[in-house]
GUBA-681165 format. One record per residue: x, y, z of N, C-alpha, C, O in turn; residue in one letter. Coordinates in steps of 0.001 Angstrom, whole numbers, plus 500000, padded with zeros to 6 digits. Example, Ala and Ser with C-alpha at 12.3 -4.5 7.8 and 13.67 -1.06 7.14 Angstrom:
BEGIN
513190494310507800512300495500507800513200496700507800514236496681508465A/512850497750507080513670498940507140512900500030507870513409501138508039S/
***
This chain:
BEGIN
637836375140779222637941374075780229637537372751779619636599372491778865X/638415372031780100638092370459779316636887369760780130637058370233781253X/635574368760780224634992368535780584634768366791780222634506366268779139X/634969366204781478634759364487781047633361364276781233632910363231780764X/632725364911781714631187364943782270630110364849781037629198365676781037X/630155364191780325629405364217779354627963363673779064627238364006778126X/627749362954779854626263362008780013625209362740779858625642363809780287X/624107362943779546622767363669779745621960363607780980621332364485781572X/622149362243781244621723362202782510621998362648784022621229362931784941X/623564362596783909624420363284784874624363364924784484624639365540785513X/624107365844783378623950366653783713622343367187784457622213368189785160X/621139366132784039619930366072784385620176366107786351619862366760787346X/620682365318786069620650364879787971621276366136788809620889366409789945X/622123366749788231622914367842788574621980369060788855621945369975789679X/621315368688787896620491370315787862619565370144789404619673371029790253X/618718368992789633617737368556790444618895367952791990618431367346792956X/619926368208791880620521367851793228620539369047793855620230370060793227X/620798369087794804621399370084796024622522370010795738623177368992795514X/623045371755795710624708372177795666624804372035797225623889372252798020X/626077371631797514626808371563798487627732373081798721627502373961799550X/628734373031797781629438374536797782629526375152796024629726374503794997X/629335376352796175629396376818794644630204378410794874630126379288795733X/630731378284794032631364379516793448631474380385792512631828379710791545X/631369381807792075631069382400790992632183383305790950632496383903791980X/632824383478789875634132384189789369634842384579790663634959385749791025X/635318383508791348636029383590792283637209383783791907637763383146791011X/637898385044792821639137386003792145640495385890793669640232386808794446X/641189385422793956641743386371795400643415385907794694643892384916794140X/644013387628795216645751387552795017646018388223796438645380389010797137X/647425387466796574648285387585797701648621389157797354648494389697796255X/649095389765798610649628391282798176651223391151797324652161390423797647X/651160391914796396652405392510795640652621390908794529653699390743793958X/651491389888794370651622388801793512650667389200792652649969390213792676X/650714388111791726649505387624790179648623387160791497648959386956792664X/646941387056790598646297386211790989646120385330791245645830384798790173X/646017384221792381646141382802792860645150382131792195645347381029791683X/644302382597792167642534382225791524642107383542791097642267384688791518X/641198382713789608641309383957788660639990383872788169640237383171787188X/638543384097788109637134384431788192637039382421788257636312381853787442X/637536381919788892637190380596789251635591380225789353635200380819790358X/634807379716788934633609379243789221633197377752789161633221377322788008X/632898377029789914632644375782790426630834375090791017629751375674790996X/631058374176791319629555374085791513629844372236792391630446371425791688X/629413371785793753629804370777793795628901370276794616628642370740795727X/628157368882793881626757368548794567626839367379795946627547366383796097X/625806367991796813626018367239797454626416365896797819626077365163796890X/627057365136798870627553363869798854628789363566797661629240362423797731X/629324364350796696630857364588795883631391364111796613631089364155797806X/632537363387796057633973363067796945634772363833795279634708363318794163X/635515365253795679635982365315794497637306365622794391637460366641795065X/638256365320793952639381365673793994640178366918793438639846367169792279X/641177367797793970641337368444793761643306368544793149644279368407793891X/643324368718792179644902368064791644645159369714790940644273370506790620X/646701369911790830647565370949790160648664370861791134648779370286792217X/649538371700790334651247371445790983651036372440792012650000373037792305X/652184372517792507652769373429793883652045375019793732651968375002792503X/651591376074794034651459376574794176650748377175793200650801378313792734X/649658375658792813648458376447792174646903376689792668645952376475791916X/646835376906793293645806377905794775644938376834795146643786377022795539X/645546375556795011644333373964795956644311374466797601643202374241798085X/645179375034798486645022375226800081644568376834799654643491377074800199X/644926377694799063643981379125798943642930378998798543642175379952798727X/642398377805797832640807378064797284640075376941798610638856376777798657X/640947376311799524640281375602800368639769376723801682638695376677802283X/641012377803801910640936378542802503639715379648803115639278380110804169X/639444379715800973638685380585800985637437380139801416636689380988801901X/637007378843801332635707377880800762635597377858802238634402377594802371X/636167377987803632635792377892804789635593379200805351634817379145806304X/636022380373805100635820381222805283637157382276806068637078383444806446X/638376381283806110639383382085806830640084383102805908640704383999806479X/640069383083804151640607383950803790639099384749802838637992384243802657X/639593386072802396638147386823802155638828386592800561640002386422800234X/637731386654799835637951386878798464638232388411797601637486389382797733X/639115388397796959639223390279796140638364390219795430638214391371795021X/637139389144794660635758389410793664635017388264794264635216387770795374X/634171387924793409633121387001793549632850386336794251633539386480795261X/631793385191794368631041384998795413631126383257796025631518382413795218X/630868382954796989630632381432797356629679381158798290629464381716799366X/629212380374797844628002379298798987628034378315799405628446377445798638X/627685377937800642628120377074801078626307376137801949625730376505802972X/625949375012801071624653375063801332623242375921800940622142375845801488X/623527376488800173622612378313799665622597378985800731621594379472801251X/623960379066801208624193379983802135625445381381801734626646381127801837X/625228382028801532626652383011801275627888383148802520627833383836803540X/628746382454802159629966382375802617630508384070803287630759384977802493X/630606384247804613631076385541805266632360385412805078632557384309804568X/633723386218805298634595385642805633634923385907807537634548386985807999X/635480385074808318635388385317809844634560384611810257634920384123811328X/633588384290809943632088384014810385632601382159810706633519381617810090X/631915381598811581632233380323812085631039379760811478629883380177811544X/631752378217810564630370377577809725630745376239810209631755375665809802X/629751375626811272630124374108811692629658373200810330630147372083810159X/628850373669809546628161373065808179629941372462807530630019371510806754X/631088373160807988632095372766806621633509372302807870633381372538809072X/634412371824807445635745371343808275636103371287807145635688371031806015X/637559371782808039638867371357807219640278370326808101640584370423809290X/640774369601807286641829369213807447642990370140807111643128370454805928X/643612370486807778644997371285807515646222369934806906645937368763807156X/647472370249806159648195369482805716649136369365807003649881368386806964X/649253370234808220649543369759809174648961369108810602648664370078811299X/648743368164811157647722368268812169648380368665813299647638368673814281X/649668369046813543650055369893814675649313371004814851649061371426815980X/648787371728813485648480372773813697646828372743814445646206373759814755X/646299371205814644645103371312814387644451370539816145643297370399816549X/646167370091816986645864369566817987646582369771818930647717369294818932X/646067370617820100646893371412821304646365371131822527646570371961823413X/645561369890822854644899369715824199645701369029824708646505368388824032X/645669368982826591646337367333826517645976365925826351646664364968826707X/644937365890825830644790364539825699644013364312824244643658365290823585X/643833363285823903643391362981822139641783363542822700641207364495822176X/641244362772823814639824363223824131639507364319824274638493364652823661X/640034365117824919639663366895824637639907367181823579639113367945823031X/640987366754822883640793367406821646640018367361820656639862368279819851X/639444366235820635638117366174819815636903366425820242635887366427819547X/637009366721821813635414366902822262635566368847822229634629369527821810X/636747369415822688636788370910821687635821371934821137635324372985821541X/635733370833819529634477371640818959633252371538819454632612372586819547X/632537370098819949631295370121820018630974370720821504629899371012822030X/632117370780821908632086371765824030631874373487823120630928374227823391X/632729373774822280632183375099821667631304375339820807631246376386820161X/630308374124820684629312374432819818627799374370820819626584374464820645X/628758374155821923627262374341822948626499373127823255625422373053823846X/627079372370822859626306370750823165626458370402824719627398370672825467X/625145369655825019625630369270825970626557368090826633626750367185825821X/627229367855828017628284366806827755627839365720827816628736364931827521X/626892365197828049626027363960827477626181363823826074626782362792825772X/625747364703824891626196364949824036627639364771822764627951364318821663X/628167365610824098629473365630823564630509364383823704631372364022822903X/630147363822825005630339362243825317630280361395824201631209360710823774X/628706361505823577628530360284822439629359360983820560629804360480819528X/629112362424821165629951362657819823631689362064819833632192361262819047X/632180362597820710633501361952820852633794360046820754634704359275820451X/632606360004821150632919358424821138632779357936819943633598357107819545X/631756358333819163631706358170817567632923358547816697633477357759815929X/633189359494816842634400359833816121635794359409816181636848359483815548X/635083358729817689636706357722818176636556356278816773637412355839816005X/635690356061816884635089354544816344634864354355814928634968353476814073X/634513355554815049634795355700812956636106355914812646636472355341811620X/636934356573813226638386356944813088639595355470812930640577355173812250X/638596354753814244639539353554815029640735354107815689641841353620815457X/640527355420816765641342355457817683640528355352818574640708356342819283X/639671354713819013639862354580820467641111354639821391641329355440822300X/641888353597820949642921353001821487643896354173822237644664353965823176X/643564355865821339644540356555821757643818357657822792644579358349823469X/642641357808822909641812358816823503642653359146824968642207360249825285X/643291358883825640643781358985826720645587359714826219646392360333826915X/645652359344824964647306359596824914647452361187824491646751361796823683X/648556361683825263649209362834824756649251363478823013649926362794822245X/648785364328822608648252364091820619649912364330820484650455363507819747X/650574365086820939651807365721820426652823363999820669653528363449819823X/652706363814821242653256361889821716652921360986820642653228359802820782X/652371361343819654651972360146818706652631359957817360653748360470817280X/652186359335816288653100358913815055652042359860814300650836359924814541X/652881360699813177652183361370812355651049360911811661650285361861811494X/650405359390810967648986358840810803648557358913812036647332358808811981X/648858359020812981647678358641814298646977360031814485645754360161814543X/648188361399814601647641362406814238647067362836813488646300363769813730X/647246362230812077646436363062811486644654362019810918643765362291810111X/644935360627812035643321360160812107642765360668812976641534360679812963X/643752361480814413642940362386815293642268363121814885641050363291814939X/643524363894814183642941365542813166641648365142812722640700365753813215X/641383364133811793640034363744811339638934363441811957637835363842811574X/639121362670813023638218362982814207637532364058815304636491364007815960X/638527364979815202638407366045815689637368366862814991636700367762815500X/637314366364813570636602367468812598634645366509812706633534367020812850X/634980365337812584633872364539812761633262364817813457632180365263813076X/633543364743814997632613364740816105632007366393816092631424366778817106X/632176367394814850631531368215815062630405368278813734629798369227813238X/630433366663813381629093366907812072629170367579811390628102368192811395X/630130368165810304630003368734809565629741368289808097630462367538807440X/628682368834807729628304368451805987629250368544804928628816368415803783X/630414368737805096631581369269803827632399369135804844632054369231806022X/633962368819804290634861368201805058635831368448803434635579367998802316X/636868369255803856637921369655803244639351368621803812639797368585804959X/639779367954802769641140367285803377642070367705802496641982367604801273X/643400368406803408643970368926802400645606368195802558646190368081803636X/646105367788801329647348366556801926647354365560802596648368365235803214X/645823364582802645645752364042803903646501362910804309646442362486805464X/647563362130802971648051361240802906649622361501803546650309360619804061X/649973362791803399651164363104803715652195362544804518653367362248804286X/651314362456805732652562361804806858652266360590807054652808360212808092X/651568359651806483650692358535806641651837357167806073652546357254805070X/651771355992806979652600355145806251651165354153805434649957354361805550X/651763353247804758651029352166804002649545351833804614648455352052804086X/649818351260805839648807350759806325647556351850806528646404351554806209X/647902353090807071647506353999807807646067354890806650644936355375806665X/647327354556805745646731355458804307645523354094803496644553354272802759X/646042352980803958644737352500803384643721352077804670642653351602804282X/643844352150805806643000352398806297641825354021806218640608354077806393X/642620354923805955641580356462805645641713356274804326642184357387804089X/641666355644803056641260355002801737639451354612802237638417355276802155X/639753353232802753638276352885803667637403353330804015636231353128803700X/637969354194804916637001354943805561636363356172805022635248356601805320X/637544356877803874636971358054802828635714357347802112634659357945801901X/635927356116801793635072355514800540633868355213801417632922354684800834X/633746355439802622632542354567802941631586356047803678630429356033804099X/632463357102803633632101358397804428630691358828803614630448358288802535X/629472360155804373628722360376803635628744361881803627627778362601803375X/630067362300803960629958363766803815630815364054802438631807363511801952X/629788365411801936630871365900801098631697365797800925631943365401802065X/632961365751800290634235365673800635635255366603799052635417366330797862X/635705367743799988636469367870798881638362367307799095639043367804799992X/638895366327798195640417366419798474641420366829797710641280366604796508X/642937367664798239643664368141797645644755367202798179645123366911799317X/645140366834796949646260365675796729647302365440796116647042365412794913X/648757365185796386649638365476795234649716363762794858650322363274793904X/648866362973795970648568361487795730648221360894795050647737359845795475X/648212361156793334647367360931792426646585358843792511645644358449791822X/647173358193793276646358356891793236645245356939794484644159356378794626X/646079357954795406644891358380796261643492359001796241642600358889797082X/643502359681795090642335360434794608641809360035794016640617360341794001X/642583358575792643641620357383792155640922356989793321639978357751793532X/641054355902794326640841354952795551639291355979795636638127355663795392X/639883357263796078638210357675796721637411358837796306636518359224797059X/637701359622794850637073360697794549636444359891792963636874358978792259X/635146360857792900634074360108792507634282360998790733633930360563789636X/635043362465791103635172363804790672636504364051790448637341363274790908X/636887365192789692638499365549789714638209366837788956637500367002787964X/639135367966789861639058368869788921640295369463789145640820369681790238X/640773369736787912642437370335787496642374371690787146641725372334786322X/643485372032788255643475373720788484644725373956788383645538373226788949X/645076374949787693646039375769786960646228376755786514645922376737785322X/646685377914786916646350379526786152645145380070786552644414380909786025X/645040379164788031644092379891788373642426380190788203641545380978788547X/642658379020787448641208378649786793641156376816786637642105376034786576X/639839376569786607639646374797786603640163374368784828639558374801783848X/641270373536784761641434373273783279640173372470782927639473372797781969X/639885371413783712639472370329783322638375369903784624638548370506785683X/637401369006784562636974368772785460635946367906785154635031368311784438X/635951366447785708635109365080785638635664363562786140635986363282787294X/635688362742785083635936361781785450637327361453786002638306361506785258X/637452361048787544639153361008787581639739360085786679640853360537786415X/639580359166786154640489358623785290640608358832783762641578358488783086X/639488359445783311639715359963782102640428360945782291641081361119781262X/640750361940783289641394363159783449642951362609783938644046362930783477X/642831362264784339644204361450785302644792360692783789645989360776783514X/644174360225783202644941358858781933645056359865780977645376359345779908X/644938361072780883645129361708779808646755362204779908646931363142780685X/647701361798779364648761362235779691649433363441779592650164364042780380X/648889363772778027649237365542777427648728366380778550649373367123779289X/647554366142778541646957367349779959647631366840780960648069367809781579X/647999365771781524648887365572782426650047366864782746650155367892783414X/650776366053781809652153366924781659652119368257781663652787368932782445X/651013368933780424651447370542780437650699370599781496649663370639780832X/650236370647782806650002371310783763651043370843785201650843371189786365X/651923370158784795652933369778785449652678368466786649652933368440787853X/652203367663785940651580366788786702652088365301785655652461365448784491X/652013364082786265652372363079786170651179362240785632650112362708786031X/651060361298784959650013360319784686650039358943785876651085358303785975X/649255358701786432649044357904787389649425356023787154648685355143786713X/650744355945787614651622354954787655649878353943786957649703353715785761X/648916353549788026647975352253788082647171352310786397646546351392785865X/647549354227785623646921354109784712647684353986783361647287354262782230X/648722353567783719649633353529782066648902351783782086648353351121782966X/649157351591781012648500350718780283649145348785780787648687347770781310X/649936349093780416650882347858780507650856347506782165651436346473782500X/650344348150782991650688348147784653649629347687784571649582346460784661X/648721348212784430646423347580784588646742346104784232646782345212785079X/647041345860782459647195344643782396647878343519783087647269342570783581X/649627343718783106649676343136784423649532342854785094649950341749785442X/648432344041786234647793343629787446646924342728787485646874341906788401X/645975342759786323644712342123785872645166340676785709644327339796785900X/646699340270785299646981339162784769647138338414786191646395337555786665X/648391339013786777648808338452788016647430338338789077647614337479789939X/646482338835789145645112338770790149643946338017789494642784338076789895X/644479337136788198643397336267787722643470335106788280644521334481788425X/641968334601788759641787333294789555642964332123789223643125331958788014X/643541331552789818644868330265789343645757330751788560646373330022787782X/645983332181788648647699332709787963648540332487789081648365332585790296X/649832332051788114650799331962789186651834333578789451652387334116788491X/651898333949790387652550334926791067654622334188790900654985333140791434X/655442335000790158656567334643790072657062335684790735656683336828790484X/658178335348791876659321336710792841660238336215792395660550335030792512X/660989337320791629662163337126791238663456337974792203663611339195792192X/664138337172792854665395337919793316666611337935792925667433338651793496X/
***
């Protein structure tokens, strides 16, 4: 495994932080397939924003799966908090974002649907009142709390979806595709709000400028095992590892584009549109 993590100090701090979620030769295959994940082992400290990158169907939503507890593992082990991960077992400590939020919003109104979890976590509705309202306000939907979720534009859903997961406090917060249905604006508004968040955060992204913007971390998975795992832009600008794992080098990091940018955004440059 390739490693950008090289500092002494960052491995010092590592040792003396709190793990958030960890994993030990984590193994699970689909029936009558190869292994999806193959003695995988990970370790990810609290407050991480880390990104999670590999092509199509190299186990980023099966290892998210597993890490919440809906799919069981065929070997080894995970924690979640120094807690051992059940599979079935309900952990408000972790959320996930699904890559669809249809799948994730069936009430009629945006307000039940986010008040949901914390009505099934036993809160009371005093409670659940101020949780919903928070999660409206960090989100910035207020505006929709009254509207039909299935009635809305795919970013609005899926800043519901995110709200929905908020107002139940959870310490780890899985986003998986979260840019997907999102137009310009939408996507740099949850840019913002990722960067300013204080939960864990793990993301799976085929967004590679998206995972620059807000992961702190990057780890490249392939065969079922982590190739690589550290700095996103040393990992991301590396192009060879790019490529053989079927992945692209990040448009903002080829060379000649930075400079450019750097040129055109220097104090009294002139900006030329050519049509």
């Amino acid at each position: 495994m390739i490693s950008a993590l090289t500092h002494s100090s960052d491995r010092a701090n590592a040792s003396k932080a709190e793990i958030a979620i960890a994993t030990q030769n984590l193994t699970f295959q689909y029936p009558n397939h190869k292994p999806v994940l193959n003695s995988l082992s990970l370790s990810i400290r609290t407050g991480q924003r880390v990104g999670i990158i590999g092509h199509n169907g190299c186990g980023k939503t099966t290892l998210f799966m597993l890490l919440c507890g809906v799919l069981a593992p065929n070997s080894g082990t995970i924690s979640l908090l120094n807690r051992p991960v059940e599979p079935g077992q309900f952990f408000p400590e972790i959320g996930m974002l699904f890559q669809d939020p249809d799948d994730q919003l069936f009430s009629p109104t945006v307000r039940e649907d986010i008040a949901f979890g914390p009505e099934n976590m036993g809160f009371s509705a005093e409670v659940v009142s101020q949780l919903v309202g928070k999660a409206l306000s960090t989100t910035g939907t207020d505006f929709l709390a009254d509207r039909t979720p299935h009635h809305l534009s795919g970013g609005e859903k899926q800043m519901v979806a995110i709200a929905s997961l908020l107002a139940m406090q959870p310490q780890v917060v899985l986003y998986d595709e979260p840019t997907a249905s999102l137009d310009m604006r939408t996507r740099r508004r949850l840019i913002s709000f990722l960067q300013h968040s204080t939960e864990t955060m793990l993301v799976s992204s085929h967004d590679l400028e998206f995972i620059l913007d807000v992961c702190d971390r990057v780890l490249l998975i392939d065969n079922g095992q982590i190739i690589a795992d550290g700095d996103p832009m040393i990992i991301m600008g590396n192009q060879p590892l790019m490529e053989a794992h079927g992945l692209e080098k990040p448009h903002s990091l080829i060379p000649h584009v930075r400079s450019h940018h750097r040129l055109s955004s220097a104090p009294g440059s002139k900006q030329v549109c050519v049509t």
